[in-house]
MIKE-18056 format. One line per field, with one value per residue (C-alpha): x, y, z; residue in one letter. Coordinates in steps of 0.1 Angstrom, whole numbers, plus 2048, in hexadecimal, padded with zeros to 3 digits. Example, Ala and Ser with C-alpha at 12.3 -4.5 7.8 and 13.67 -1.06 7.14 Angstrom:
<pts>
u <- (87B,889)
v <- (7D3,7F5)
w <- (84E,847)
res <- (A,S)
</pts>
This chain:
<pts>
u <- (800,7FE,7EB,807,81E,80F,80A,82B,834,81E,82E,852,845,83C,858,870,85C,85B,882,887,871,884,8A5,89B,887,8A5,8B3,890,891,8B4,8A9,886,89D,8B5,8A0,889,8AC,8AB,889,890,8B0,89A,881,897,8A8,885,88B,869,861,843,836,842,830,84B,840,815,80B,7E6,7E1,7F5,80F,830,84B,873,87C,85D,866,88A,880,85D,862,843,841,81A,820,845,84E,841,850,867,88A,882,88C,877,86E,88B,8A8,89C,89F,8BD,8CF,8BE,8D1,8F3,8ED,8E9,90D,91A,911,915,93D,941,938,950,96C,965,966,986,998,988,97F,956,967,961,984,97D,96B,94A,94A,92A,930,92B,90D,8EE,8CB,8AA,88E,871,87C,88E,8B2,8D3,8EB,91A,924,943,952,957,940,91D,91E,914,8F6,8EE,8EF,8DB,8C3,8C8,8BF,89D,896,89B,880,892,883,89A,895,8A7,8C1,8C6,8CE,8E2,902,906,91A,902,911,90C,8E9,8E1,8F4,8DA,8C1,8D1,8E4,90B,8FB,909,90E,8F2,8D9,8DE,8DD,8BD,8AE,8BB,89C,88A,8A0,8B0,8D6,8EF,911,91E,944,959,97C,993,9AE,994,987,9A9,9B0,98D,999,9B1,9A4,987,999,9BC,9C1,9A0,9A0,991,9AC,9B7,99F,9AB,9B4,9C5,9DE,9E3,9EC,A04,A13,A16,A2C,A42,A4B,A4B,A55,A75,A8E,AA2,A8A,A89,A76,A69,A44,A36,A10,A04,9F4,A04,A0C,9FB,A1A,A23,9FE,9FF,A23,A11,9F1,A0B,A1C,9FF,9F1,A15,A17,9F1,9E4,9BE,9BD,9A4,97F,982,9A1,999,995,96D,96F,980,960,948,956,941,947,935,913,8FC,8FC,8D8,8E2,90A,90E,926,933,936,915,907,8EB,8DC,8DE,8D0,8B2,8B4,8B3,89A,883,88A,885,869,87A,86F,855,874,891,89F,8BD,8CC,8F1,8FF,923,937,95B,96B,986,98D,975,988,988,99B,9B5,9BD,9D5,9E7,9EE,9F6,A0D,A20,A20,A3E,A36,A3E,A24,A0A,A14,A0D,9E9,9E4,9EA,9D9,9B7,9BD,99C,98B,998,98A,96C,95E,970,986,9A6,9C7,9D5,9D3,9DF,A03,A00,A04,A1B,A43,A58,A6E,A74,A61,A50,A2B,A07,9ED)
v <- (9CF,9CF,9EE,9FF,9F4,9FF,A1F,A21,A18,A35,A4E,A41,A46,A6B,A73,A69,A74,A98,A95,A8C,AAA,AC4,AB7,ABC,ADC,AF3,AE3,AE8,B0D,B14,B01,B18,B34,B2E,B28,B47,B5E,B65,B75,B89,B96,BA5,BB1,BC4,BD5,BDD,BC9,BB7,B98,B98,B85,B98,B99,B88,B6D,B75,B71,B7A,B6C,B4E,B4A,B37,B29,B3D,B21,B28,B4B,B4A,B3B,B47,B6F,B80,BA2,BB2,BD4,BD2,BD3,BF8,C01,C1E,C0E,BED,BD4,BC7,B9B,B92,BAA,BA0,B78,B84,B90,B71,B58,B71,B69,B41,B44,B58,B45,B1F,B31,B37,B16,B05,B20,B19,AF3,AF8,B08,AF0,B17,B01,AE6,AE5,AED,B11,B28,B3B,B5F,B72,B97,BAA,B9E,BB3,B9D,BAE,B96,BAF,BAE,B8C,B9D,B8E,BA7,BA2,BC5,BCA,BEC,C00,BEB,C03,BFA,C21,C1C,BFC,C02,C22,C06,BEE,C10,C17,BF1,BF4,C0E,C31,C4C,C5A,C7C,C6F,C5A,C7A,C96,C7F,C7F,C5F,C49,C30,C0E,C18,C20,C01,BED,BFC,BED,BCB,BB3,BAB,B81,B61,B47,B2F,B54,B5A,B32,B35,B54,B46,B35,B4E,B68,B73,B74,B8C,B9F,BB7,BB2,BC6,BC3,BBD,BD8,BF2,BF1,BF3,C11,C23,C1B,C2D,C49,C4F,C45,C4E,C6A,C7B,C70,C87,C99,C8D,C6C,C47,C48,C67,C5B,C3B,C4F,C61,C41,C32,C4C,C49,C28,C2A,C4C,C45,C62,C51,C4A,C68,C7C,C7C,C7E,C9E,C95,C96,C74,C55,C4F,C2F,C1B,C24,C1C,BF5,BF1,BF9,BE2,BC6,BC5,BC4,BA6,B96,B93,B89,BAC,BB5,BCB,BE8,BDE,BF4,BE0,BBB,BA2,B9A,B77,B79,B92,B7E,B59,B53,B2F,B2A,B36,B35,B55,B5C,B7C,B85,BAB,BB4,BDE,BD7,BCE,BE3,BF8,BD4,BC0,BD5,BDC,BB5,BAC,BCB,BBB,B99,BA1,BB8,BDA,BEB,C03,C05,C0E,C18,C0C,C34,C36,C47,C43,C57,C57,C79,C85,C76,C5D,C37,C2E,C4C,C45,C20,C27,C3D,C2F,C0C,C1C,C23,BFF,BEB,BC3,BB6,BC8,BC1,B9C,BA0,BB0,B95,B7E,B8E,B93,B70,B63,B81,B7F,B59,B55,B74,B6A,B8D,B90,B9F,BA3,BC3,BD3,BC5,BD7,BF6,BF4,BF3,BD8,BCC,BA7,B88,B7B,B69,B71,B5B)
w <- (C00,BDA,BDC,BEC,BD3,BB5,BC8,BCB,BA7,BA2,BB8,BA9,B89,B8F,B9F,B7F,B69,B7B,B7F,B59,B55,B6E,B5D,B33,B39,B38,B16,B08,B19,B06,AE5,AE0,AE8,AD1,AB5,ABD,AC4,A99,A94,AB4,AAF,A91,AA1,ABE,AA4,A95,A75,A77,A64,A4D,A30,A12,9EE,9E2,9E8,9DD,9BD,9B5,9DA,9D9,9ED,9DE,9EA,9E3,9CB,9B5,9B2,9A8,98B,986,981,981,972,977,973,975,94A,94C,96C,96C,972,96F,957,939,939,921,931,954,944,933,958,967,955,955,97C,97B,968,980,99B,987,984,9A7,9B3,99D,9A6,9CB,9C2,9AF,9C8,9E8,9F6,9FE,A13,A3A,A40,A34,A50,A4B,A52,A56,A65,A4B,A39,A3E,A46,A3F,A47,A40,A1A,A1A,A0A,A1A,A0F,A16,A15,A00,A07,9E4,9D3,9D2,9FC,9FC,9E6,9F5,A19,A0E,A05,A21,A3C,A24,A2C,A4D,A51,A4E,A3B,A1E,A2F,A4B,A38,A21,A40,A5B,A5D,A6F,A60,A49,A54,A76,A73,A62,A7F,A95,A83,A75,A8E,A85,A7D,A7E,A66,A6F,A6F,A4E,A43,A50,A41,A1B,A1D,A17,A0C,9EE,9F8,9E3,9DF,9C9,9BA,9AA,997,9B5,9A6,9A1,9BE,9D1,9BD,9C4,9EA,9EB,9D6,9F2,A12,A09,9F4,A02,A25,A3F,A4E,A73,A68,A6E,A49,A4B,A6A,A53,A3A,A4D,A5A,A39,A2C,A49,A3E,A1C,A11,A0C,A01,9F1,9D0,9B4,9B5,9D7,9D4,9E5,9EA,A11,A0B,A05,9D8,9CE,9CF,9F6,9F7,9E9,9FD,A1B,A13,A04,A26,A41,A2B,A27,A54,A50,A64,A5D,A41,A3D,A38,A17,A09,A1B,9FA,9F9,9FB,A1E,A27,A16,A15,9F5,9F5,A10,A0C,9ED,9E0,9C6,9B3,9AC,9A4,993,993,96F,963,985,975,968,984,99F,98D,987,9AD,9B8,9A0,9AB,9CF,9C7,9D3,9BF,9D3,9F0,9E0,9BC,9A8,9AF,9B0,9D3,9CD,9E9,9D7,9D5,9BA,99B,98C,993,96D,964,97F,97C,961,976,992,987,96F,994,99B,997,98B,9AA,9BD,9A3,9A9,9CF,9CB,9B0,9CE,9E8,9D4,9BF,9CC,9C4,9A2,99E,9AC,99A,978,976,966,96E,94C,93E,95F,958,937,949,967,96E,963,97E,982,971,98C,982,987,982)
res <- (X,X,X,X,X,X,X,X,X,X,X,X,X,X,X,X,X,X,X,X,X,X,X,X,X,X,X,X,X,X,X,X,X,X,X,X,X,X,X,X,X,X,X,X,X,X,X,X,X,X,X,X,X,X,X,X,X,X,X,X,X,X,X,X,X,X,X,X,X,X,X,X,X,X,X,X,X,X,X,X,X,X,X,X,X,X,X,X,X,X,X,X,X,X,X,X,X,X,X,X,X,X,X,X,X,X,X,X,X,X,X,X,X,X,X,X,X,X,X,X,X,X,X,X,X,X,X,X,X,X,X,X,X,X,X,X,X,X,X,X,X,X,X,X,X,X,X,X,X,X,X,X,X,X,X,X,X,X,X,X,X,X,X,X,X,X,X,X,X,X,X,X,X,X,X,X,X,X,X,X,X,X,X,X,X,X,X,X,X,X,X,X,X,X,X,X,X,X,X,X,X,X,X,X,X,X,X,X,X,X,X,X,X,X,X,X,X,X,X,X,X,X,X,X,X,X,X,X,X,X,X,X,X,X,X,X,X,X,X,X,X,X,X,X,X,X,X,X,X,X,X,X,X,X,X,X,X,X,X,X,X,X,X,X,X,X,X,X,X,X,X,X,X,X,X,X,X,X,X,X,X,X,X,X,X,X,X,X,X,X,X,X,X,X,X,X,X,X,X,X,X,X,X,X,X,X,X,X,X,X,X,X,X,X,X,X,X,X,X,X,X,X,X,X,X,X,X,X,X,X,X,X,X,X,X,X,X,X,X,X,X,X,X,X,X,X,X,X,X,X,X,X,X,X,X,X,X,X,X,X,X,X,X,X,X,X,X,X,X,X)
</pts>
């Protein structure tokens, strides 16, 4: 009889184990799946992950945290392009200001707090090469996603000849990712963006996609519409170009934003792209110091035998810095207020400056920036 019922306890014993068993292993299934889902969302889209020589150093192998502030340059002072030991220390420590400023910006303004959102569609992951890129349109995104497609294992004879359109070839190669993706490749990664004066690069926006745009192009029928609505007749001289005149242009932009419509990728401010509060970002560039600080981050990354700090800037007409003049002279102040506060993060968290643009527009009210 006791036989029977420690057979039984046995049996009972199995049997809930082997239930317990039946009942987890579709968590654990769903758990090894989700953590293996980042490396092979890479590897589908042929973006394989390998140990760079970043991190080797005469055969040693060192963790990321060593390197960023351990920069090694073995044949790299003599290197064609790159930058000598006390210019690349020079840039290094122009980035730990940059970034020191940002955090304390983002601080300020409570833009790093939880109830502040993430977004992570347009940054760029390349795992082979450990580079976390945010694209910001008309801020070297030509030259960079040049770059990012070299990375990604197309030839520059190929890149040079197609005429597909180069965001869409890297998005063959580079998944749109999600917040916790790229959290988990900063370990290993350097992680960057490139900024530029937010009314600059409004004005070179509408430079390429406005006044150039392709004719019967999205940007052309915008065009089109924009003067519909804000061509008006009644204002002397009436302006006789096909394309929208800057100011038509800003009233238009001032407007979608005002009834909180998604405004063009090209015009969108960078810190609703980017939301640069909330992720640590290694190396700031900056369009202003550009020539420095992409040779800065090739070297840091160790680039250099992929890619070159080349400039491939696609903007057509009139060189940007020649124009700004003119067309904010179009501006009245009240508009300059409203891009002011449409791009007022942009202007913060990258320490730019307003001021000499009122210098040179309309007077019409005295309403305040700043």
């Amino acid at each position: 009889m006791g036989r029977r019922n420690v057979s039984a306890l046995r049996l009972g014993r199995c049997v809930a184990f082997l239930a317990a068993a039946a009942f987890l292993l579709p968590f654990s299934i769903l758990l090894m799946v989700a953590d293996q889902q980042y490396n092979l969302t890479y590897n589908s889209k042929r973006v394989f992950y390998q140990e760079s020589d970043f991190y080797k150093i005469n055969g040693t192998y060192f963790p990321p945290t060593f390197l960023r502030t351990q920069y090694m340059f073995e044949n790299g002072t003599h290197d064609e392009g790159l930058l000598h030991r006390e210019k690349f220390l020079e840039v290094g420590n122009r980035m730990e200001a940059r970034r020191d400023y940002l955090r304390s910006e983002c601080s300020k303004h409570g833009l790093d707090s939880s109830s502040h959102k993430a977004y992570a569609w347009e940054y760029l992951i390349n795992r082979q090469y450990h580079v976390i890129w945010c694209n910001i349109f008309k801020a070297a995104s030509t030259s960079w996603m040049y770059n990012f497609n070299l990375m990604a294992n197309y030839t520059a004879t190929f890149l040079d000849k197609t005429k597909e359109v180069p965001l869409e070839l890297a998005r063959k190669k580079y998944a749109r990712p999600t917040v916790e993706m790229i959290r988990k490749a900063q370990g290993d990664s350097i992680t960057f963006l490139i900024v530029r004066h937010p009314l600059e690069r409004l004005a070179s926006a509408y430079n390429d996609k406005i006044v150039h745009a392709w004719p019967k192009s999205f940007h052309d029928q915008m065009g089109r519409r924009i003067i519909k609505k804000y061509r008006k007749s009644s204002v002397k001289p009436v302006p006789t170009e096909r394309y929208p005149v800057f100011e038509e242009f800003v009233s238009y932009v001032l407007d979608e934003a005002k009834v909180k419509r998604t405004l063009d990728m090209h015009w969108t401010p960078y810190t609703d792209f980017c939301t640069p509060c909330k992720f640590n970002f290694d190396v700031i560039l900056k369009f202003e110091t550009l020539d420095e600080d992409q040779r800065f981050l090739i070297q840091m990354a160790r680039l250099q035998e992929i890619i070159k700090p080349e400039w491939r800037n696609s903007g057509k007409g009139t060189n940007t810095l020649h124009n700004i003049n003119h067309l904010y002279s179009r501006l009245k102040k009240s508009q300059l207020d409203g891009l002011y506060n449409l791009y007022k993060y942009d202007f913060q968290l990258f320490n730019y400056t307003i001021d000499n643009y009122y210098e040179i527009i309309k007077i019409d009210d005295d309403s305040n920036h700043g």
